[in-house]
Backbone as a printed PyTorch tensor [residue, N CA C, xyz], in Angstrom:
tensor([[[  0.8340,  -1.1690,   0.0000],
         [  0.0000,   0.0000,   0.0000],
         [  0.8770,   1.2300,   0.0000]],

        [[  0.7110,   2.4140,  -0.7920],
         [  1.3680,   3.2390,  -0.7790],
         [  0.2220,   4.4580,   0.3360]],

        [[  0.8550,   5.4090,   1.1850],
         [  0.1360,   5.6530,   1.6900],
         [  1.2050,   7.2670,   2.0180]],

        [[  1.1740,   8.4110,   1.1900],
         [  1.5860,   9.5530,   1.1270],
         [  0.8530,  10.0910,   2.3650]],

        [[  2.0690,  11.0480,   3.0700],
         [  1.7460,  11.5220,   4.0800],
         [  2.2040,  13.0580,   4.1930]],

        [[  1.8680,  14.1920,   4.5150],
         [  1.9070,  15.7540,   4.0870],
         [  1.7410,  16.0650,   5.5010]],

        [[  2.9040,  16.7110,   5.9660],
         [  2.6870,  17.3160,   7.1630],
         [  4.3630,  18.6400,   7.1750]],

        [[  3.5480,  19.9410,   7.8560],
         [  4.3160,  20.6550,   7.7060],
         [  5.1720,  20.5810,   9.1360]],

        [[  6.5390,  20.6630,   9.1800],
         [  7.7200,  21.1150,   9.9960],
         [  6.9930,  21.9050,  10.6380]],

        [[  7.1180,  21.8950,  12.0550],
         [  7.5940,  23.6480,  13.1550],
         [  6.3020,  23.8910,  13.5600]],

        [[  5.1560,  23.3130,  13.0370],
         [  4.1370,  24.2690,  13.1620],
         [  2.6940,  23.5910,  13.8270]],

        [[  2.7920,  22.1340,  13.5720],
         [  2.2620,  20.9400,  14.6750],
         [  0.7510,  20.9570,  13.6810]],

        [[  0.6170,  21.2970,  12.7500],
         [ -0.8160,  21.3830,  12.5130],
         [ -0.8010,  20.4530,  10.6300]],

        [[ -1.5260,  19.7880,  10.5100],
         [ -1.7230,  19.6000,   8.6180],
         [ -2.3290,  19.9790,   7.8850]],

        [[ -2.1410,  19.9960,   6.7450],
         [ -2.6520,  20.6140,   5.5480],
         [ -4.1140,  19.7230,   5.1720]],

        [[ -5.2520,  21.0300,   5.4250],
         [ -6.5080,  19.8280,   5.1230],
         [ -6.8660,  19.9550,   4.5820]],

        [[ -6.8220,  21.0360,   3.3430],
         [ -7.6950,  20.9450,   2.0540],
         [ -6.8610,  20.6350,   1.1330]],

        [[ -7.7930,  20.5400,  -0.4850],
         [ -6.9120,  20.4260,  -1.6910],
         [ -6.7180,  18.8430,  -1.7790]],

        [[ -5.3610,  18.3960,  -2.4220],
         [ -5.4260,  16.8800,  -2.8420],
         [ -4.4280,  16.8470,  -3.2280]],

        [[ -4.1540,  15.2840,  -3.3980],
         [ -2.5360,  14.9650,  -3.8440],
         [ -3.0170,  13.7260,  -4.8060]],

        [[ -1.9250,  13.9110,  -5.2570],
         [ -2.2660,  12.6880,  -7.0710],
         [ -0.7590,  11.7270,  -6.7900]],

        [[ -0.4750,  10.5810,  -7.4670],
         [  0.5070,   9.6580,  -6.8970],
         [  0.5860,   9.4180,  -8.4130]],

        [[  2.0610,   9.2520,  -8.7370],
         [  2.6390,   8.9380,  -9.9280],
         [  3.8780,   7.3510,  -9.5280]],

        [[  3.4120,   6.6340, -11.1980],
         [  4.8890,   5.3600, -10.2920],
         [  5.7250,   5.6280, -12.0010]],

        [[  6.7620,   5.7390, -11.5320],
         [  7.8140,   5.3740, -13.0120],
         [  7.5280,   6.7210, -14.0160]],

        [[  7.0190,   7.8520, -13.1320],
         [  6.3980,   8.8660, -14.5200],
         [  5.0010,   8.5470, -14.7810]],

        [[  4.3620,   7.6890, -14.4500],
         [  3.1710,   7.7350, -14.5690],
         [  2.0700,   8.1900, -13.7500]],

        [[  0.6740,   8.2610, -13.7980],
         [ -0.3600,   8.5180, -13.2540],
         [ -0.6580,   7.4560, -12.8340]],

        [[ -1.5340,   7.1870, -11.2220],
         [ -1.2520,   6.0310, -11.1350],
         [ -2.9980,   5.6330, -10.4970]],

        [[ -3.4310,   4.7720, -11.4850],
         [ -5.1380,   5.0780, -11.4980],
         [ -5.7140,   4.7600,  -9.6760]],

        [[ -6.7450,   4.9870,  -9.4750],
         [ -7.0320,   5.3620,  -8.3150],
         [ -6.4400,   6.2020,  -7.0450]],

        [[ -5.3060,   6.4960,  -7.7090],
         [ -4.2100,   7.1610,  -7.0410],
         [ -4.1980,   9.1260,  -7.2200]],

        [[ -5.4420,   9.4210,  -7.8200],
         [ -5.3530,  10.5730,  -8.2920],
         [ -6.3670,  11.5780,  -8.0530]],

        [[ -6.0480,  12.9200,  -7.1660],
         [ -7.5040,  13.4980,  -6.5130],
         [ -7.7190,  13.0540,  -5.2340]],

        [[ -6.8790,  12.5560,  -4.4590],
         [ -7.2350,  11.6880,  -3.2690],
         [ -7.3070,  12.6160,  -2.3000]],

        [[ -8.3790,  13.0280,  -1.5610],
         [ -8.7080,  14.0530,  -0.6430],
         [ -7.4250,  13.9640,   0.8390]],

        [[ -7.4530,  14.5600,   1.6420],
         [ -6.6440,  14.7440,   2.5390],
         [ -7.5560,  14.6990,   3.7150]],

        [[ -6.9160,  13.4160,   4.6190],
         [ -8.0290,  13.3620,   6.2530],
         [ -6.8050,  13.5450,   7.1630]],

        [[ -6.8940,  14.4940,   8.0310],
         [ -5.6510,  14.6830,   9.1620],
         [ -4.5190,  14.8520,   8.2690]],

        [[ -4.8470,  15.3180,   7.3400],
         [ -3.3320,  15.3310,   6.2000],
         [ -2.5350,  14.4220,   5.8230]],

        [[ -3.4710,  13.2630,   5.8310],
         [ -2.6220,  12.3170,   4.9650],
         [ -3.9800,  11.3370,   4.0650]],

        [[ -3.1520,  11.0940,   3.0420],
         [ -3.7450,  10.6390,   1.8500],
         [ -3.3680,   9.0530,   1.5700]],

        [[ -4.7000,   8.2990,   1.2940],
         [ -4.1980,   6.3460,   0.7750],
         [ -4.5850,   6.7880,  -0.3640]],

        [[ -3.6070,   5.4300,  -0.5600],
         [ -4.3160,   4.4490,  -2.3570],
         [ -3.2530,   3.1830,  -2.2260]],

        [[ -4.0970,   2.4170,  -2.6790],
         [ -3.2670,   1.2170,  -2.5980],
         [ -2.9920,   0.6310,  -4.2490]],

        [[ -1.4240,   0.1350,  -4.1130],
         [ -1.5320,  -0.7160,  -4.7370],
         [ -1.0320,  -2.3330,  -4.7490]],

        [[ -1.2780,  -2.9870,  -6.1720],
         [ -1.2700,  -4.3650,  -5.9340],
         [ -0.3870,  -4.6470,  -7.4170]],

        [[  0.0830,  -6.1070,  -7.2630],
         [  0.5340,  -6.5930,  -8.8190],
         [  1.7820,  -5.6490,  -9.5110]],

        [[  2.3240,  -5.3760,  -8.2280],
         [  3.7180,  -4.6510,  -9.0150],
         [  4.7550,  -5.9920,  -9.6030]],

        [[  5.3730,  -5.1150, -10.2420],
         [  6.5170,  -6.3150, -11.0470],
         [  7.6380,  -5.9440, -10.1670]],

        [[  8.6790,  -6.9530,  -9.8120],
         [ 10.1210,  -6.9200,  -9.0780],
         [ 10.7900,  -5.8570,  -9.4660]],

        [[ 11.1260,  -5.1840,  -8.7380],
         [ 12.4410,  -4.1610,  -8.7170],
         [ 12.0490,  -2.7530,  -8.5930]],

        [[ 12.7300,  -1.6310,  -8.6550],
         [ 12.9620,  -0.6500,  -8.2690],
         [ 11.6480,   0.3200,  -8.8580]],

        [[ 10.7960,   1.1990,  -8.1050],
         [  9.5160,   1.5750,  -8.3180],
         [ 10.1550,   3.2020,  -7.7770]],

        [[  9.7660,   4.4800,  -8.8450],
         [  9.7970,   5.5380,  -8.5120],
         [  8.5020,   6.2660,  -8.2040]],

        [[  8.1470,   6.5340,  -6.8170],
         [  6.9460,   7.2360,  -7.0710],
         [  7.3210,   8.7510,  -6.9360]],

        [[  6.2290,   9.5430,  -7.1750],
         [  6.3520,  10.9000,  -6.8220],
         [  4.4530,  11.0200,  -6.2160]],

        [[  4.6560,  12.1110,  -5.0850],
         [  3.2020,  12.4640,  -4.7090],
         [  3.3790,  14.1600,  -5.1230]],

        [[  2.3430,  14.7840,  -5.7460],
         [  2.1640,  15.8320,  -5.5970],
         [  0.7520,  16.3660,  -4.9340]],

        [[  1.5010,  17.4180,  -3.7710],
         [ -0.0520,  18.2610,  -3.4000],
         [ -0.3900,  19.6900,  -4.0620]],

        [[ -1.6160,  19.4570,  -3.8320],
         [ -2.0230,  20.9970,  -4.7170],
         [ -1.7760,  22.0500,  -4.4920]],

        [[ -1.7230,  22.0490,  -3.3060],
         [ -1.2170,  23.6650,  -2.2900],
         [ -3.0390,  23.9930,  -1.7780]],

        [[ -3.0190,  24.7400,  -0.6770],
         [ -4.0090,  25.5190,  -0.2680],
         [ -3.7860,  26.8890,  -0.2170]],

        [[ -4.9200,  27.7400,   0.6560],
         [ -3.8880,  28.9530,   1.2750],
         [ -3.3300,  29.3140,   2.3430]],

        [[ -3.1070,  28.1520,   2.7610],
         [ -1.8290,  28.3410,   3.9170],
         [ -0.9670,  27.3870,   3.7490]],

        [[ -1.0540,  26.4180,   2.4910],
         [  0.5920,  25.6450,   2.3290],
         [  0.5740,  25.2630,   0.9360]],

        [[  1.6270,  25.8950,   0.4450],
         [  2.4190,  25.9550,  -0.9460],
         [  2.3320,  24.8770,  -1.5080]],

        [[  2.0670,  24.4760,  -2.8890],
         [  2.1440,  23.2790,  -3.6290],
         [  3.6080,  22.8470,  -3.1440]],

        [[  3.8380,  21.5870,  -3.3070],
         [  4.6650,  20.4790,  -3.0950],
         [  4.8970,  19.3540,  -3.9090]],

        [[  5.9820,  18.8220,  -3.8670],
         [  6.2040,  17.1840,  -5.0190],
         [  6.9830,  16.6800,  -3.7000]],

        [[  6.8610,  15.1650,  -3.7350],
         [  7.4970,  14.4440,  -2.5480],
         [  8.2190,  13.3060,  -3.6270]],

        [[  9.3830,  12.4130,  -3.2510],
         [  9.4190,  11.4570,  -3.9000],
         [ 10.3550,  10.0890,  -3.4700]],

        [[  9.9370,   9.1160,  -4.1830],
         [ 11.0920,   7.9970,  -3.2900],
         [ 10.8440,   7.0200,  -4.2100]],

        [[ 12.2270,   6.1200,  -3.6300],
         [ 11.7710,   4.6350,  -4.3640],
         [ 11.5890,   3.6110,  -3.5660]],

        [[ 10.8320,   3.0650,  -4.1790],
         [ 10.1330,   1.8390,  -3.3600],
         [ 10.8340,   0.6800,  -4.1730]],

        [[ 11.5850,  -0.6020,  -3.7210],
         [ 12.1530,  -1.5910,  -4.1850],
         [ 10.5820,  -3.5320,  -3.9550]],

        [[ 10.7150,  -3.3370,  -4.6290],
         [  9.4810,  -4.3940,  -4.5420],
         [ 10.0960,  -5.7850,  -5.1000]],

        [[ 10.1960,  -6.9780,  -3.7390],
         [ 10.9960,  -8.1500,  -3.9210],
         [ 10.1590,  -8.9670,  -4.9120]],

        [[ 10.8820, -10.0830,  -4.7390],
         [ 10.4840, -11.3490,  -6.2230],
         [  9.2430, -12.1310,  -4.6790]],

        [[  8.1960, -12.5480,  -5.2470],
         [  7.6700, -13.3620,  -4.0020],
         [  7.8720, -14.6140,  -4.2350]],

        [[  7.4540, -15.1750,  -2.5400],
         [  8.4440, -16.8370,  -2.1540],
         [  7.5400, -17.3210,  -2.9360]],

        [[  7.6950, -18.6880,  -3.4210],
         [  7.0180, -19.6610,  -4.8120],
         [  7.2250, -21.0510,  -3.2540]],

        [[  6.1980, -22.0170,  -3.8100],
         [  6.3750, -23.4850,  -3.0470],
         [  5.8740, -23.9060,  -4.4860]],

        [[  6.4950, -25.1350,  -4.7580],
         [  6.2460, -26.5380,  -5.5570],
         [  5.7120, -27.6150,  -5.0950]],

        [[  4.7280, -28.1100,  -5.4560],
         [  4.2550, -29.3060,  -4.7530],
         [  4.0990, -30.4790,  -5.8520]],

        [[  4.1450, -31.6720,  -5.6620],
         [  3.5610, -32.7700,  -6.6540],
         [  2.7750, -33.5770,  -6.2010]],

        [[  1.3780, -33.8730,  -6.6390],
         [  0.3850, -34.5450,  -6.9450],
         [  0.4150, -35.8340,  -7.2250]],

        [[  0.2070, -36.9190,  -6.6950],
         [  0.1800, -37.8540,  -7.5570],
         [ -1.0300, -39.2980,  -7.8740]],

        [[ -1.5550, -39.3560,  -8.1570],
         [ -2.5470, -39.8720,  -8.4540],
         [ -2.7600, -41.4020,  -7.4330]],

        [[ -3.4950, -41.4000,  -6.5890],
         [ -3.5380, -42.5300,  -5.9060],
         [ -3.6030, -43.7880,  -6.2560]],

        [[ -2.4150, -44.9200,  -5.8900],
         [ -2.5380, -46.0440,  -6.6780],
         [ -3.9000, -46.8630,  -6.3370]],

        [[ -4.2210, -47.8270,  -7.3230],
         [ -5.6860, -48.9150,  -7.1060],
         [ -5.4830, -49.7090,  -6.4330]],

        [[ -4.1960, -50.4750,  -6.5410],
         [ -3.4540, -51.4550,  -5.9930],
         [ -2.3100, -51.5350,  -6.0190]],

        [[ -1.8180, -52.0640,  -5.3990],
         [ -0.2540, -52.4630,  -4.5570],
         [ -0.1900, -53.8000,  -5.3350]],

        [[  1.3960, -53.9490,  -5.8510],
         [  1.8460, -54.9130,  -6.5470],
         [  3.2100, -55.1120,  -5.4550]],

        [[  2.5570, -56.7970,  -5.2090],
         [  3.6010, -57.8900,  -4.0520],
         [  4.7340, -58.6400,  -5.0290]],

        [[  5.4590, -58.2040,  -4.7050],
         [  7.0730, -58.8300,  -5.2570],
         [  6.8630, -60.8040,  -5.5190]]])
């Protein structure tokens, strides 16, 4: 889950209006866009990423008491654990030597 968080330094209080949009790799990132602000922080989740290195960026809109903003980071997303199992068809009968 990516879960952008907006809070200003020095001043103990967050930014509650306006909205922030979430980009991965340069992109727009669907449901991720327009996401209102509660206590000044903003979800969207996501799912089905591919292995390796993920750039997001969040931008907020600004209000009038806090300046537009871009935030950004990378998120590294591992290979997931795999198990193998084999099946094998139950014998009818047992064959005596």
């Amino acid at each position: 889950m990516v879960a952008p968080t907006l809070a200003r330094a020095g001043i103990g209080r967050n930014p509650v209006a306006h909205t922030v949009s979430v980009t991965r790799d340069g992109s727009d990132v669907a449901g991720c866009l327009a996401l209102s602000l509660s206590n000044g922080v903003a979800s969207c989740s996501q799912s089905g990423l591919l292995p390796g290195n993920h750039n997001y960026g969040v931008d907020y809109s600004g209000d009038s008491a806090f300046a537009r903003s871009r935030g950004s980071a990378t998120v590294t997303v591992a290979k997931a654990a795999t198990m193998t199992t084999l099946s094998l068809p139950p014998r009818e009968r047992w064959e005596r030597p």
